[in-house]
C-alpha positions as CSV (number, residue, x, y, z in Angstrom):
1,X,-16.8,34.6,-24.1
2,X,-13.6,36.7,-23.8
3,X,-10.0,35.4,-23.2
4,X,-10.3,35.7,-19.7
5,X,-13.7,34.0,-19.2
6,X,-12.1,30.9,-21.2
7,X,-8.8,30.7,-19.4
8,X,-10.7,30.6,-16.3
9,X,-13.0,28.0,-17.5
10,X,-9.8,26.3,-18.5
11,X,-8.2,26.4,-15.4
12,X,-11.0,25.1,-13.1
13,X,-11.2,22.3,-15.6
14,X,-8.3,21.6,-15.5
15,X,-7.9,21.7,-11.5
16,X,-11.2,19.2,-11.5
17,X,-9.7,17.0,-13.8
18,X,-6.4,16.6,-11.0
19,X,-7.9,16.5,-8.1
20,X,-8.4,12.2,-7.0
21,X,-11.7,10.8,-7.5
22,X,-12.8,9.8,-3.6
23,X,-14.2,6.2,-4.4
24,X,-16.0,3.6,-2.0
25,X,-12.9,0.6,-2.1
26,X,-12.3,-0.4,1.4
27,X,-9.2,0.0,3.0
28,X,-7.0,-3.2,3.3
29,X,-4.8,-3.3,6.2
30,X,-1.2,-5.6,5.6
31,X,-2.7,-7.3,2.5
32,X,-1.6,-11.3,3.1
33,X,0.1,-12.9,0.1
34,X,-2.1,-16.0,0.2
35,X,-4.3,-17.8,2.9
36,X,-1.5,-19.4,4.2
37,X,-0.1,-17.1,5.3
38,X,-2.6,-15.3,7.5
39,X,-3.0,-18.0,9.2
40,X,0.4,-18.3,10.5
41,X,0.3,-17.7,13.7
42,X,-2.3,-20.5,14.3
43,X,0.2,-23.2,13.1
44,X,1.3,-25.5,16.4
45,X,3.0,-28.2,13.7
46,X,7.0,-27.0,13.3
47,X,7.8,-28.8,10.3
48,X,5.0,-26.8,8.5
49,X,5.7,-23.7,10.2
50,X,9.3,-23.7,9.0
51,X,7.3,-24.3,5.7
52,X,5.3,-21.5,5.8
53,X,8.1,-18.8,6.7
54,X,9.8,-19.6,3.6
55,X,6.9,-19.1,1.6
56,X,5.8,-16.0,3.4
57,X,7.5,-12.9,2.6
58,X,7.9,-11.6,6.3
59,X,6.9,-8.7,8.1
60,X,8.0,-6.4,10.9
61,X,11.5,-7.8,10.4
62,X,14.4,-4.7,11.8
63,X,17.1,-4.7,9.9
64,X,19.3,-1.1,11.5
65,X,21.2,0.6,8.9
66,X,25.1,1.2,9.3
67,X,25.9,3.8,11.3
68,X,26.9,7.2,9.3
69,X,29.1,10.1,11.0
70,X,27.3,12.9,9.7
């Protein structure tokens, strides 16, 4: 095997070696942080809604950056 052959086997190697295995792990759209909190939206009771919001990081929440003056 000549120096060519062997950097070429190297290369590919090294090319299969970086490219991501694809793997069967299903997808998991907005992971919850616990029970709980999926099933916010279900809660009628105030007291334990109000409960539940401080527990639960929230989500969709806009908060608009300052304005810049480019």
């Amino acid at each position: 095997m000549n120096a060519r052959q062997l950097s070429s086997v190297a290369l590919v190697a090294m090319a299969i070696a970086t490219v991501p295995g694809c793997g069967d792990k299903p997808e998991t759209k907005n992971p919850v942080a616990s029970p709980a909190c999926a099933d916010l939206d279900k809660v009628q009771d105030p007291a334990q809604r109000a409960e539940l919001l401080d527990k639960c990081p929230r989500q969709g929440e806009f908060k608009p950056s300052q304005q810049k003056a480019w």
